[in-house]
mmJSON file of the N, C-alpha and C atoms, coordinates in Angstrom:
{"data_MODEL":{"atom_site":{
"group_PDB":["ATOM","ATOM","ATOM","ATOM","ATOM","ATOM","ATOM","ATOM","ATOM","ATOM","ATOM","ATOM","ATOM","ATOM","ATOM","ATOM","ATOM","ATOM","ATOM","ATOM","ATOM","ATOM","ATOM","ATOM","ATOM","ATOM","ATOM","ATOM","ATOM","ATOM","ATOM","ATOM","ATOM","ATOM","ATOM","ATOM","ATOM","ATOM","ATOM","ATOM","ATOM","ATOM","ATOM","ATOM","ATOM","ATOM","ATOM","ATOM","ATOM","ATOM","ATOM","ATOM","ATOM","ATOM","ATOM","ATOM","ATOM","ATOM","ATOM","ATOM","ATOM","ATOM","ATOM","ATOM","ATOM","ATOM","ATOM","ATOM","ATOM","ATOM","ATOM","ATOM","ATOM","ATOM","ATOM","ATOM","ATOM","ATOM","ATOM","ATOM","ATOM","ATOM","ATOM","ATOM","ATOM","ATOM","ATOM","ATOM","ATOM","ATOM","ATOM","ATOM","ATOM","ATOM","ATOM","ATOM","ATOM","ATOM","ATOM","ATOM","ATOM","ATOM","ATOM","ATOM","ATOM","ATOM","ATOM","ATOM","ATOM","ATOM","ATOM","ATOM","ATOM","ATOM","ATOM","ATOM","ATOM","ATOM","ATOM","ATOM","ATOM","ATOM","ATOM","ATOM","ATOM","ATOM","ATOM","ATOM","ATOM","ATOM","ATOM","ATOM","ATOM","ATOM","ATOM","ATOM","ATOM","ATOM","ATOM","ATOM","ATOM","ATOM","ATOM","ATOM","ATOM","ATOM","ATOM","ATOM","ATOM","ATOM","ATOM","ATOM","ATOM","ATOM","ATOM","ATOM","ATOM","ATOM","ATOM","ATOM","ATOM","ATOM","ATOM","ATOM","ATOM","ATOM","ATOM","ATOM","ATOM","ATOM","ATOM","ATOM","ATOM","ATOM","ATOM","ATOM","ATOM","ATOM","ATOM","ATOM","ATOM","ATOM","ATOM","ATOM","ATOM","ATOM","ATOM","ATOM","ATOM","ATOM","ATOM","ATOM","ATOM","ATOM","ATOM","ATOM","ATOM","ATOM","ATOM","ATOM","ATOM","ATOM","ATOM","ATOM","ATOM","ATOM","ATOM","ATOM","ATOM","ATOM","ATOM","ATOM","ATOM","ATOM","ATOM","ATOM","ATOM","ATOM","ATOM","ATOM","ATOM","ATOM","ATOM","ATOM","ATOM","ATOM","ATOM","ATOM"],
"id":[1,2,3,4,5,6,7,8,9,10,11,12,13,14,15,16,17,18,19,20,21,22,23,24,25,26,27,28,29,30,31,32,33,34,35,36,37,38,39,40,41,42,43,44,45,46,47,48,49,50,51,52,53,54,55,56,57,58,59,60,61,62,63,64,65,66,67,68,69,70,71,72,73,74,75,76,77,78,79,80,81,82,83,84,85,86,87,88,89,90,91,92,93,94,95,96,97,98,99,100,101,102,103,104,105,106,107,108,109,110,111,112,113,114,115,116,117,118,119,120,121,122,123,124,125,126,127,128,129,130,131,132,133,134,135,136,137,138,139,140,141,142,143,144,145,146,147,148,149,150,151,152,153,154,155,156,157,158,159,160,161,162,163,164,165,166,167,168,169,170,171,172,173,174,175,176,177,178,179,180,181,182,183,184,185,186,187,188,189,190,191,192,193,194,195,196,197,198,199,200,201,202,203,204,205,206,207,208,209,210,211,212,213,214,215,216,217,218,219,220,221,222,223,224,225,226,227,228],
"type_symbol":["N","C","C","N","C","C","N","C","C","N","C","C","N","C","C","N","C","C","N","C","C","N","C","C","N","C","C","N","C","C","N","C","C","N","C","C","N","C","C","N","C","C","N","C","C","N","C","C","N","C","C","N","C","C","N","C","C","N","C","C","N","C","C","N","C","C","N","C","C","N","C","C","N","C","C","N","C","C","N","C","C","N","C","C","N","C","C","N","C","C","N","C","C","N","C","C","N","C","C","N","C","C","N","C","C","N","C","C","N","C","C","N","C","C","N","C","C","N","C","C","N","C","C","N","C","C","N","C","C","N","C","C","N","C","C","N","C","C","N","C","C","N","C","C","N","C","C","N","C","C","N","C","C","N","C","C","N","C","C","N","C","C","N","C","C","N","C","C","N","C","C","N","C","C","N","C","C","N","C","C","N","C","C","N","C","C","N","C","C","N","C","C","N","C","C","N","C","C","N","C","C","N","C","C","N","C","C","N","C","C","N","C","C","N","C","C","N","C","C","N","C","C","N","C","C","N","C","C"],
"label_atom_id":["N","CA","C","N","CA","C","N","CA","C","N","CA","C","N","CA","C","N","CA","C","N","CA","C","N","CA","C","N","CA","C","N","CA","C","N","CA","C","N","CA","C","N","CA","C","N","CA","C","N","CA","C","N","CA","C","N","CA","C","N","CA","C","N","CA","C","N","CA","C","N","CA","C","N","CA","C","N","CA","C","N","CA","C","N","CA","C","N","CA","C","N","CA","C","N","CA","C","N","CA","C","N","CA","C","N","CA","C","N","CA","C","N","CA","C","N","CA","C","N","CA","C","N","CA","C","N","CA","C","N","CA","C","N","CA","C","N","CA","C","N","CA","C","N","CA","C","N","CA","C","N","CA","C","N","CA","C","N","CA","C","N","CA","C","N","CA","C","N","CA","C","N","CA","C","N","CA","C","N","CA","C","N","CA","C","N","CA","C","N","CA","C","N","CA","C","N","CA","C","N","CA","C","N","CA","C","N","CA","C","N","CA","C","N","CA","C","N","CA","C","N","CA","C","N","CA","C","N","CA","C","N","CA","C","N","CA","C","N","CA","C","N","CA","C","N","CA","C","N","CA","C","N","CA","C","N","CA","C","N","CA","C","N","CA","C"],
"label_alt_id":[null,null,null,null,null,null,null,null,null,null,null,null,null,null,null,null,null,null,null,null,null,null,null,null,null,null,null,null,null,null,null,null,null,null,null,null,null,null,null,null,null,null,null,null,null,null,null,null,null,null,null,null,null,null,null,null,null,null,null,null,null,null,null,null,null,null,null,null,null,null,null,null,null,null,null,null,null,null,null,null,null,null,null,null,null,null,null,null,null,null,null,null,null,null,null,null,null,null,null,null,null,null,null,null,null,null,null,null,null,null,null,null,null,null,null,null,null,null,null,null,null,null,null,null,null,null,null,null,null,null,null,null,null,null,null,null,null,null,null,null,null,null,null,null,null,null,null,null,null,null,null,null,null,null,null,null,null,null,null,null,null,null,null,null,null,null,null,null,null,null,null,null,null,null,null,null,null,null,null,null,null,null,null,null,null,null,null,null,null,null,null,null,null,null,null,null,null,null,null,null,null,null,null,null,null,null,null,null,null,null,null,null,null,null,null,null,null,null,null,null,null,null,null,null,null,null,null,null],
"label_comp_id":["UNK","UNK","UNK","UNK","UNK","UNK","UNK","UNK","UNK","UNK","UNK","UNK","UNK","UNK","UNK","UNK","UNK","UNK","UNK","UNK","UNK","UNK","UNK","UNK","UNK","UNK","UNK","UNK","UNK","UNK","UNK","UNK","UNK","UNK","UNK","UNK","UNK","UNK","UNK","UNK","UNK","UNK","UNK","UNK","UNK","UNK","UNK","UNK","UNK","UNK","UNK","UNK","UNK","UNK","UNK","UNK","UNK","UNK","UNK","UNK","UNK","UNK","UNK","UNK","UNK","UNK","UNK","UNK","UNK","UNK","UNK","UNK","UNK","UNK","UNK","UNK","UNK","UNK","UNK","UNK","UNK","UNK","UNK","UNK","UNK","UNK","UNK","UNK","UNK","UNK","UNK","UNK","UNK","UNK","UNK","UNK","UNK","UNK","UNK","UNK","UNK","UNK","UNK","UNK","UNK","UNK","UNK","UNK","UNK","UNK","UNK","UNK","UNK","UNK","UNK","UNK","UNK","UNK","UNK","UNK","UNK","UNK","UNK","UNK","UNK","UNK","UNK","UNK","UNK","UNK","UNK","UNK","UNK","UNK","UNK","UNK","UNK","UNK","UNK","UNK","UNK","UNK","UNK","UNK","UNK","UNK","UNK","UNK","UNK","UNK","UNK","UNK","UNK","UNK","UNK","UNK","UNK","UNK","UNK","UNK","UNK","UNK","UNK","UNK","UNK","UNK","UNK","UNK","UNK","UNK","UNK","UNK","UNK","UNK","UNK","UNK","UNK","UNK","UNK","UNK","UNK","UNK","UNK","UNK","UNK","UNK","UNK","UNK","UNK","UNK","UNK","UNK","UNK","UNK","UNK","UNK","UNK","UNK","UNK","UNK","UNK","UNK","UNK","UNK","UNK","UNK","UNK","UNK","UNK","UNK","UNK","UNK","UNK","UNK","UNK","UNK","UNK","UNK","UNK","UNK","UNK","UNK","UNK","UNK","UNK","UNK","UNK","UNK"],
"label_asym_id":["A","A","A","A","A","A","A","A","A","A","A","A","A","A","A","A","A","A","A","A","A","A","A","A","A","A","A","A","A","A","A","A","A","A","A","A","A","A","A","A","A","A","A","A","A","A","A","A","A","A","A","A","A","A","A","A","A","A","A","A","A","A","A","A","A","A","A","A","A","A","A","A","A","A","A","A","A","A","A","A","A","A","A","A","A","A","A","A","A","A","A","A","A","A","A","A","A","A","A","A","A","A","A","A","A","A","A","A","A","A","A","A","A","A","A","A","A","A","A","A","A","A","A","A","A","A","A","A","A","A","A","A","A","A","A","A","A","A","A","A","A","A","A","A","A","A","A","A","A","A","A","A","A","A","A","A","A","A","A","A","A","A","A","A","A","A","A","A","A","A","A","A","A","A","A","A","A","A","A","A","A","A","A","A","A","A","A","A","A","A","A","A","A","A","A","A","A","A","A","A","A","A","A","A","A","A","A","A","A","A","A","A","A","A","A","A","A","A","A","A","A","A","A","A","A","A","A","A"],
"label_entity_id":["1","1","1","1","1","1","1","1","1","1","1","1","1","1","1","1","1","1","1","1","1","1","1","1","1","1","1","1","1","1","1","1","1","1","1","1","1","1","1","1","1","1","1","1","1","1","1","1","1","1","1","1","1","1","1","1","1","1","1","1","1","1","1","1","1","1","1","1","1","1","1","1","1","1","1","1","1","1","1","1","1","1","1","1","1","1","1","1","1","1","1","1","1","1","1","1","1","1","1","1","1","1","1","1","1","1","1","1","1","1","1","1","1","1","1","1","1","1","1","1","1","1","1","1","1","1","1","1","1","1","1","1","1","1","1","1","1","1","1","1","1","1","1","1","1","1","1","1","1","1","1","1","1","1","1","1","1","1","1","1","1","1","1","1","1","1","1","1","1","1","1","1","1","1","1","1","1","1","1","1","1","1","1","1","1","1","1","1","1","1","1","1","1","1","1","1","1","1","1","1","1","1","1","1","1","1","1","1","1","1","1","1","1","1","1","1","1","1","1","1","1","1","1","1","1","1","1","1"],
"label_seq_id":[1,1,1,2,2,2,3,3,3,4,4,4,5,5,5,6,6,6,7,7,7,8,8,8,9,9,9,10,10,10,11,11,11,12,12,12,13,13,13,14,14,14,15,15,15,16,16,16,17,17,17,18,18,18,19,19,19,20,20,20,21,21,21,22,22,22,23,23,23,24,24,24,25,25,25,26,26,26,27,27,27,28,28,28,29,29,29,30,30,30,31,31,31,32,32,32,33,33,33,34,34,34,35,35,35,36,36,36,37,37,37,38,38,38,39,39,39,40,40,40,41,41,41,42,42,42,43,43,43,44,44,44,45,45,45,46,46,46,47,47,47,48,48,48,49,49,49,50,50,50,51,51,51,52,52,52,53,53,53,54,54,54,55,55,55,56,56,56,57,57,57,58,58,58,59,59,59,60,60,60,61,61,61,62,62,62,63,63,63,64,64,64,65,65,65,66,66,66,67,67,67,68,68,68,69,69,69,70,70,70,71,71,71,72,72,72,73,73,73,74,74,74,75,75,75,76,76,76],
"pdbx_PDB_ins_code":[null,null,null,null,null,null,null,null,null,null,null,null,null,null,null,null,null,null,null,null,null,null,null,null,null,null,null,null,null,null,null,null,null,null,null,null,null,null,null,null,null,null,null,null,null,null,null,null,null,null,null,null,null,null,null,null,null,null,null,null,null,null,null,null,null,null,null,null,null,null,null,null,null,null,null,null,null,null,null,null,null,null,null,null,null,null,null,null,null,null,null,null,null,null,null,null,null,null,null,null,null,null,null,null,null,null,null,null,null,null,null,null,null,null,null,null,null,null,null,null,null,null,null,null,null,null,null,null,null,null,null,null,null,null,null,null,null,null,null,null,null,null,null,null,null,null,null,null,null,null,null,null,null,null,null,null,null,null,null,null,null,null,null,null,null,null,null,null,null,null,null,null,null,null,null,null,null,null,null,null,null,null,null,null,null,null,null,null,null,null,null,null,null,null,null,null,null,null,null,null,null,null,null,null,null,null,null,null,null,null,null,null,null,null,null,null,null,null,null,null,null,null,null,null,null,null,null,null],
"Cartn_x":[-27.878,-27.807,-27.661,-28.496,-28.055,-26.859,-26.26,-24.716,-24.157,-22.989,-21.78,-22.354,-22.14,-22.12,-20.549,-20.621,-19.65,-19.313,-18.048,-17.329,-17.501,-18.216,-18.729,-18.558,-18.291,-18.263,-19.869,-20.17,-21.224,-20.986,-21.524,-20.995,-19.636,-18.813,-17.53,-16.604,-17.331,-16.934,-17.189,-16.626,-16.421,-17.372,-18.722,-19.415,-19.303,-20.334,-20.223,-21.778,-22.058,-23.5,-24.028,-25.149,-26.08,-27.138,-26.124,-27.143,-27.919,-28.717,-30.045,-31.117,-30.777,-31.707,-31.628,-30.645,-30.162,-31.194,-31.123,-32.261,-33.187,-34.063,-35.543,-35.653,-34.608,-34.785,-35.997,-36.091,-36.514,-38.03,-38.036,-39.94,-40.221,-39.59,-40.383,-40.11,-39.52,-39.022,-40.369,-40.604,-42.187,-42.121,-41.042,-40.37,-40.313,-39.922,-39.621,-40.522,-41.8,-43.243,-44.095,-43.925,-44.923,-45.385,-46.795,-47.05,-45.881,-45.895,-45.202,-43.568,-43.29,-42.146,-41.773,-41.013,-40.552,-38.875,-38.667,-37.31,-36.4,-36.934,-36.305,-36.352,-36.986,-37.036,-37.215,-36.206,-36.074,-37.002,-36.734,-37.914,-39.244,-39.659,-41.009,-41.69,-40.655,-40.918,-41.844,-42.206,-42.363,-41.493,-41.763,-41.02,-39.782,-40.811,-39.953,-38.835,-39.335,-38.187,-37.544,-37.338,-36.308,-35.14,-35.968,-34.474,-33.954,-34.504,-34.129,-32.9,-33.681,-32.596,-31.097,-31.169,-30.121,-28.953,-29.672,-28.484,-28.058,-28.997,-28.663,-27.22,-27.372,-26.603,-25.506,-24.976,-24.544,-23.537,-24.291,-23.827,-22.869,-23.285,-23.368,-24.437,-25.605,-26.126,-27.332,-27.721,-29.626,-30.284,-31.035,-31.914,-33.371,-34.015,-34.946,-36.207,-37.101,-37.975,-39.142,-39.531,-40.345,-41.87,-41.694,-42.853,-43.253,-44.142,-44.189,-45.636,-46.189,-47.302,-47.562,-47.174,-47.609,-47.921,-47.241,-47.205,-48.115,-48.336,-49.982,-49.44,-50.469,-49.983,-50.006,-49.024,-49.261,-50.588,-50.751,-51.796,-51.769,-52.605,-52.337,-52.501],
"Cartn_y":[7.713,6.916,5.443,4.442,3.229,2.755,3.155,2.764,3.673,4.091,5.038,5.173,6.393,6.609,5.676,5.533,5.071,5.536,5.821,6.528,5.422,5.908,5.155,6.333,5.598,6.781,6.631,7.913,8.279,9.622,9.047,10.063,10.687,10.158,10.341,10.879,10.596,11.678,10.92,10.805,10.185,10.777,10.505,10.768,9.898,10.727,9.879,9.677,7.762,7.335,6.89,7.161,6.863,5.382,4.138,3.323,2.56,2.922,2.416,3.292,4.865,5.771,6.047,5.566,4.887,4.38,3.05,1.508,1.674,2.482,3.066,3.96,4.948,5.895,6.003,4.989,5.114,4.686,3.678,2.972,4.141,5.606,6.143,7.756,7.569,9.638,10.141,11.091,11.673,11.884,12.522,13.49,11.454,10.858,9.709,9.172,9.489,8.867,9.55,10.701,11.792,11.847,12.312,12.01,13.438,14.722,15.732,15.338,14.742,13.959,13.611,13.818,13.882,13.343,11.902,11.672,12.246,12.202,11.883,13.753,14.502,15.814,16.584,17.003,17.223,19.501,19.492,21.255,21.029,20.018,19.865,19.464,19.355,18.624,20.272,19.948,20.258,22.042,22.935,24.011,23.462,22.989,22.373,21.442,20.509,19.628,19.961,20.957,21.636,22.27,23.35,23.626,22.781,21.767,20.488,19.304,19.463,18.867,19.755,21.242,21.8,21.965,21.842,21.335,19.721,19.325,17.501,17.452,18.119,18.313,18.755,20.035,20.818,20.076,19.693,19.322,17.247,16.696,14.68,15.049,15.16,14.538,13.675,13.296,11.931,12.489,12.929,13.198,12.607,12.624,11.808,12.569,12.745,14.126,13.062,13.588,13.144,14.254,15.338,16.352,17.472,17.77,17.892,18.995,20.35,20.686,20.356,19.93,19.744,18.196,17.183,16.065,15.104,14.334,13.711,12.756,11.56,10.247,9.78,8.604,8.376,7.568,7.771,7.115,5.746,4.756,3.364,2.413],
"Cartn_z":[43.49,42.28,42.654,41.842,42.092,41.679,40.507,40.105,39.871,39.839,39.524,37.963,37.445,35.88,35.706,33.889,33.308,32.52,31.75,30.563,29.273,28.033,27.335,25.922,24.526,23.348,22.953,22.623,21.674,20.649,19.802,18.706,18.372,18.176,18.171,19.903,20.867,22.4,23.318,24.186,25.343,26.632,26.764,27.767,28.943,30.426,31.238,31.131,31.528,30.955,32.575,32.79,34.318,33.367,33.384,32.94,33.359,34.434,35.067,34.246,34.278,33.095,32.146,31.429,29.765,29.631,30.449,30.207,29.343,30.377,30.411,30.036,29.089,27.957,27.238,25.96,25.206,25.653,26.676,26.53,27.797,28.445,29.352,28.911,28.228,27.938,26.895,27.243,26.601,25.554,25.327,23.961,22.87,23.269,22.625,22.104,23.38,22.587,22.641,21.862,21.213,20.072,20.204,18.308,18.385,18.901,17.945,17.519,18.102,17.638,16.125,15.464,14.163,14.097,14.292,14.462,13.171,12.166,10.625,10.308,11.044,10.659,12.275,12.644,13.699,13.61,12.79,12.593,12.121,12.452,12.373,13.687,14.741,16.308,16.437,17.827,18.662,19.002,19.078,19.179,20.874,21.955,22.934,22.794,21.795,21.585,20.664,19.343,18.756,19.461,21.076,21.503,22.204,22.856,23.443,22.483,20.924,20.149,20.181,19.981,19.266,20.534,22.377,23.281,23.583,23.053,22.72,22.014,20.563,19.882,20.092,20.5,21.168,22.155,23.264,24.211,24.097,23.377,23.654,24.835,24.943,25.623,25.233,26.45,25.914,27.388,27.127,27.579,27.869,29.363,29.436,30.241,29.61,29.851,30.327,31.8,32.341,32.672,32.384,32.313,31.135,30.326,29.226,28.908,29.274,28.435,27.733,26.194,25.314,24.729,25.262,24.839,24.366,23.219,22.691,22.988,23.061,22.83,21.121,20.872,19.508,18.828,17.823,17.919,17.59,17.827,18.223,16.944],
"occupancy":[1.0,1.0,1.0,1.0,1.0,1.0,1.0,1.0,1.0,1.0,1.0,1.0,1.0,1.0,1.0,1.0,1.0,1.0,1.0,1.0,1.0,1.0,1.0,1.0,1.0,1.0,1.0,1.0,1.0,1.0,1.0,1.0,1.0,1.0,1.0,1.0,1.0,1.0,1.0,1.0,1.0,1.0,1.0,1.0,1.0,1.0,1.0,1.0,1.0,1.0,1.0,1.0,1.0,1.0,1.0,1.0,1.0,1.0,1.0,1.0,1.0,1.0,1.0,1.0,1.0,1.0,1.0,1.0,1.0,1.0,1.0,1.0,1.0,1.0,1.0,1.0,1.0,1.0,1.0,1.0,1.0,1.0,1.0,1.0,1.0,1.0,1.0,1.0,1.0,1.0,1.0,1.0,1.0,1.0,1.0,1.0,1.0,1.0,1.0,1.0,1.0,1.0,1.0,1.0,1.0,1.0,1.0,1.0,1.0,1.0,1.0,1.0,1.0,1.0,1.0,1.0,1.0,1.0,1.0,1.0,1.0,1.0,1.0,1.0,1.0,1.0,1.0,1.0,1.0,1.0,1.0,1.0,1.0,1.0,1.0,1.0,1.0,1.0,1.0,1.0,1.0,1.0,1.0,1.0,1.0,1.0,1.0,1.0,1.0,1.0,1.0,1.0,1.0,1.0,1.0,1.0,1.0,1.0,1.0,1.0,1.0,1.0,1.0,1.0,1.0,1.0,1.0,1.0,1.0,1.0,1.0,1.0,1.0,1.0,1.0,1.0,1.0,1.0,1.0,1.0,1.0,1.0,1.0,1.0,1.0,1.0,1.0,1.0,1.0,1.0,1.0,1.0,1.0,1.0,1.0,1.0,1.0,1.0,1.0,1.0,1.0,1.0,1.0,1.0,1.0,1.0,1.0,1.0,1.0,1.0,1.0,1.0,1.0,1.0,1.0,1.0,1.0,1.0,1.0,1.0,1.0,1.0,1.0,1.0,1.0,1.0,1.0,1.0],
"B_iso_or_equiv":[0.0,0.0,0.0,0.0,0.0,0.0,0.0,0.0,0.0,0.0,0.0,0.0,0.0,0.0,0.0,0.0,0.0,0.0,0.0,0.0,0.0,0.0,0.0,0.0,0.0,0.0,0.0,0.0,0.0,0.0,0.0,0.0,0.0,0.0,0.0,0.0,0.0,0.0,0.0,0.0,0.0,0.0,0.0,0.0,0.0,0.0,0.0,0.0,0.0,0.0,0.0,0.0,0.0,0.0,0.0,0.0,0.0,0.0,0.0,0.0,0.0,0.0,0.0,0.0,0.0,0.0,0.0,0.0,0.0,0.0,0.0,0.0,0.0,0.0,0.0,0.0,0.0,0.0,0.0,0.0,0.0,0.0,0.0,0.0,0.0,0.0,0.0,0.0,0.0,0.0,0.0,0.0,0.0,0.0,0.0,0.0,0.0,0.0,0.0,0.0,0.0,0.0,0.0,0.0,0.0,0.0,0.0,0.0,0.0,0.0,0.0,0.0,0.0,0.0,0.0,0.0,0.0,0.0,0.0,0.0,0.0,0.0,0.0,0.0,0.0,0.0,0.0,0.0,0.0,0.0,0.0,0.0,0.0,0.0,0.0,0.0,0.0,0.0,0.0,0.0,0.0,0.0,0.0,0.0,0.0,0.0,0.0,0.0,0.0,0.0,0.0,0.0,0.0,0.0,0.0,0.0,0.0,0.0,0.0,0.0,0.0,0.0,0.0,0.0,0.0,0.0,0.0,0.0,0.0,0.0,0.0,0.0,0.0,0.0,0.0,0.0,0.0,0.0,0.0,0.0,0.0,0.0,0.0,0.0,0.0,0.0,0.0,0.0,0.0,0.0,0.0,0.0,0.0,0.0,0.0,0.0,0.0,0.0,0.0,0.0,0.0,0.0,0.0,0.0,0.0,0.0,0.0,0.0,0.0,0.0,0.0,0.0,0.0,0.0,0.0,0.0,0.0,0.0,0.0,0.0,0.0,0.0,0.0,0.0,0.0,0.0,0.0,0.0],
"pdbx_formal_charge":[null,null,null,null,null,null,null,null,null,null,null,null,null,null,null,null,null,null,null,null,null,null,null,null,null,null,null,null,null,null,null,null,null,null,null,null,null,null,null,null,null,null,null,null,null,null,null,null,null,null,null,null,null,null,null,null,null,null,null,null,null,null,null,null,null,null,null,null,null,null,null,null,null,null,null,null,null,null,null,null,null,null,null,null,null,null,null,null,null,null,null,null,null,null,null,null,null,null,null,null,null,null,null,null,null,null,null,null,null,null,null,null,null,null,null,null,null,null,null,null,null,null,null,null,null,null,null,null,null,null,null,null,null,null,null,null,null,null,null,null,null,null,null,null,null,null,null,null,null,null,null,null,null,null,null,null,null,null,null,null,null,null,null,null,null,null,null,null,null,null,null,null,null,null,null,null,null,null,null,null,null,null,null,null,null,null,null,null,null,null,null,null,null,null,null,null,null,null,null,null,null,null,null,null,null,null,null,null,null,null,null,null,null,null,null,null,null,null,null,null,null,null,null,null,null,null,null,null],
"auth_seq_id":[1,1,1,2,2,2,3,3,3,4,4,4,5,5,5,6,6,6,7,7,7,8,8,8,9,9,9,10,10,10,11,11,11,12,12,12,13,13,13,14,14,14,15,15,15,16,16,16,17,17,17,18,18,18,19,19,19,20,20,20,21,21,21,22,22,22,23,23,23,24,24,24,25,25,25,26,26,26,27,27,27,28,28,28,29,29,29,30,30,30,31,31,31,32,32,32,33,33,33,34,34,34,35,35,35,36,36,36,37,37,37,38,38,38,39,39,39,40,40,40,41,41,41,42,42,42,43,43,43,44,44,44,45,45,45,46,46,46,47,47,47,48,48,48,49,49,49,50,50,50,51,51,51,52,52,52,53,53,53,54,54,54,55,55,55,56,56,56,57,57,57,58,58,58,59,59,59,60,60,60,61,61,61,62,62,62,63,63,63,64,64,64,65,65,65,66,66,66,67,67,67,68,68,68,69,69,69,70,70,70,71,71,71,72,72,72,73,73,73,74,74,74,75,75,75,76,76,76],
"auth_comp_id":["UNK","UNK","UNK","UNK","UNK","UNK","UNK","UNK","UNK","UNK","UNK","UNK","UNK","UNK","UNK","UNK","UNK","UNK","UNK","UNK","UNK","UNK","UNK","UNK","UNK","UNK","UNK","UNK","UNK","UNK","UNK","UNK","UNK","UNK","UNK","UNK","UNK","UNK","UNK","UNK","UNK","UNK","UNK","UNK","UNK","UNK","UNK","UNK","UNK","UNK","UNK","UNK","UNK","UNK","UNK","UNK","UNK","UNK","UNK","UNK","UNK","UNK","UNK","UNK","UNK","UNK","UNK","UNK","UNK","UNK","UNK","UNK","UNK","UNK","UNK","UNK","UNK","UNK","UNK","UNK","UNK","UNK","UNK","UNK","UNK","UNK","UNK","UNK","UNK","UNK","UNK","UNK","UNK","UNK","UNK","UNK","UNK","UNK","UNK","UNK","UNK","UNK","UNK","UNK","UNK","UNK","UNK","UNK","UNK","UNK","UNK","UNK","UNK","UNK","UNK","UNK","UNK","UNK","UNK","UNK","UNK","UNK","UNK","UNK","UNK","UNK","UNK","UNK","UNK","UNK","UNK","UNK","UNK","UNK","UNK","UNK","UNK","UNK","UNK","UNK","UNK","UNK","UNK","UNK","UNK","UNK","UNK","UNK","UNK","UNK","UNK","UNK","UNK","UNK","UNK","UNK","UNK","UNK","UNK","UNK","UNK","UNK","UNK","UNK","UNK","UNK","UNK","UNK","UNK","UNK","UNK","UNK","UNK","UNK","UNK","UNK","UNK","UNK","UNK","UNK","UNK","UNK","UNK","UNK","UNK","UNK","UNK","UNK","UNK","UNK","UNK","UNK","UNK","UNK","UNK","UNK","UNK","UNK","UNK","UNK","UNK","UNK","UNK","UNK","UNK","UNK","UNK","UNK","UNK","UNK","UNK","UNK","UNK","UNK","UNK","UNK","UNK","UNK","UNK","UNK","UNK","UNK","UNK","UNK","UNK","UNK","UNK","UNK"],
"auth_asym_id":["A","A","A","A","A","A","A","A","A","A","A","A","A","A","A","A","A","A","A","A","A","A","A","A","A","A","A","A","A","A","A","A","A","A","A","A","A","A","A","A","A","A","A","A","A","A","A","A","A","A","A","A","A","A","A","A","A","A","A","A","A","A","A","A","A","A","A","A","A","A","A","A","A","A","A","A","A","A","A","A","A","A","A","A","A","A","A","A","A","A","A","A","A","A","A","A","A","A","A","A","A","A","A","A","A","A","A","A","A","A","A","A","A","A","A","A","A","A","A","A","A","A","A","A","A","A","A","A","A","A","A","A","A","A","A","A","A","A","A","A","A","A","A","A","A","A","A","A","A","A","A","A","A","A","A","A","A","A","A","A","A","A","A","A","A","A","A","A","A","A","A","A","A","A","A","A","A","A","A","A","A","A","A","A","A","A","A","A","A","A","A","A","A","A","A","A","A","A","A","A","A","A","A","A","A","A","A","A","A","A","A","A","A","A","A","A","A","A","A","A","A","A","A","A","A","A","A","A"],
"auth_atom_id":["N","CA","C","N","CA","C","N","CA","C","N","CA","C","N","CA","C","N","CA","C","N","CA","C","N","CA","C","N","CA","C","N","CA","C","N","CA","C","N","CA","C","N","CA","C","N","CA","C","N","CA","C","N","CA","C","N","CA","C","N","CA","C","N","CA","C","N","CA","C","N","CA","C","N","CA","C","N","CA","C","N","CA","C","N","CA","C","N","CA","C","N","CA","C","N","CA","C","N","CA","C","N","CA","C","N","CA","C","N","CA","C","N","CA","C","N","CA","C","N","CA","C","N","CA","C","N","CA","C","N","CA","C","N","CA","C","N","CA","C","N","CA","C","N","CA","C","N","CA","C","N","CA","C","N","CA","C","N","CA","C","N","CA","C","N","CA","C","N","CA","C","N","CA","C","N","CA","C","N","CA","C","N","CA","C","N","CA","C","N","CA","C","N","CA","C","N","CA","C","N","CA","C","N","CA","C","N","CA","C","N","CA","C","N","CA","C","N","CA","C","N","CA","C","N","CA","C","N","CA","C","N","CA","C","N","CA","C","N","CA","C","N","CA","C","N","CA","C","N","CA","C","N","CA","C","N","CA","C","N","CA","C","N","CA","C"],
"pdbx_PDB_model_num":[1,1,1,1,1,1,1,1,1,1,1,1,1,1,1,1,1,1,1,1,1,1,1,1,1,1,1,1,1,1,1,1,1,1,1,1,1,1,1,1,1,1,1,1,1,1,1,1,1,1,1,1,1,1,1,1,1,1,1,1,1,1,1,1,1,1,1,1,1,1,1,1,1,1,1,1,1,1,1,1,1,1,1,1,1,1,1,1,1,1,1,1,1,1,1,1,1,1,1,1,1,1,1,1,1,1,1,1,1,1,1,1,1,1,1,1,1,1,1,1,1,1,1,1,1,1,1,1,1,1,1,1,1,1,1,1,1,1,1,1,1,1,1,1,1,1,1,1,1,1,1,1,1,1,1,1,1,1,1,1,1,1,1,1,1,1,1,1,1,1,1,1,1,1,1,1,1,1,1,1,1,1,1,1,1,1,1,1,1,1,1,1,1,1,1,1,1,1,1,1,1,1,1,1,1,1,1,1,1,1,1,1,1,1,1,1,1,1,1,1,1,1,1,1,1,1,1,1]
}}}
């Protein structure tokens, strides 16, 4: 790792955060920039990223998905 994780709240809970791959979350995680992606209705995703949401949930975690069968690009 380039930096030590850090203890940081999200969602009411005290996680530990790796923020070099925080950073670059959102402009590199697949699931983030998928057309099947459905932020506002999470049972309309993707059957992959439904069970992916419900241990997100589950768990405090963020997740950053770098390999994907199914993934479209959005359209432009």
């Amino acid at each position: 790792m380039k930096q030590k994780p850090v203890r940081e709240q999200y969602h009411g809970g005290e996680v530990w955060v790796n923020q070099t791959t925080d950073a670059i979350r959102h402009e590199e995680c697949l699931c983030l920039n998928c057309a099947l992606l459905d932020k506002d209705s999470p049972k309309n995703c993707c059957s992959i990223t439904q069970e992916l949401y419900k241990t997100i949930i589950k768990g405090n975690l963020a997740l950053l998905v770098v390999r994907c069968p199914d993934w479209k690009p959005k359209p432009e």
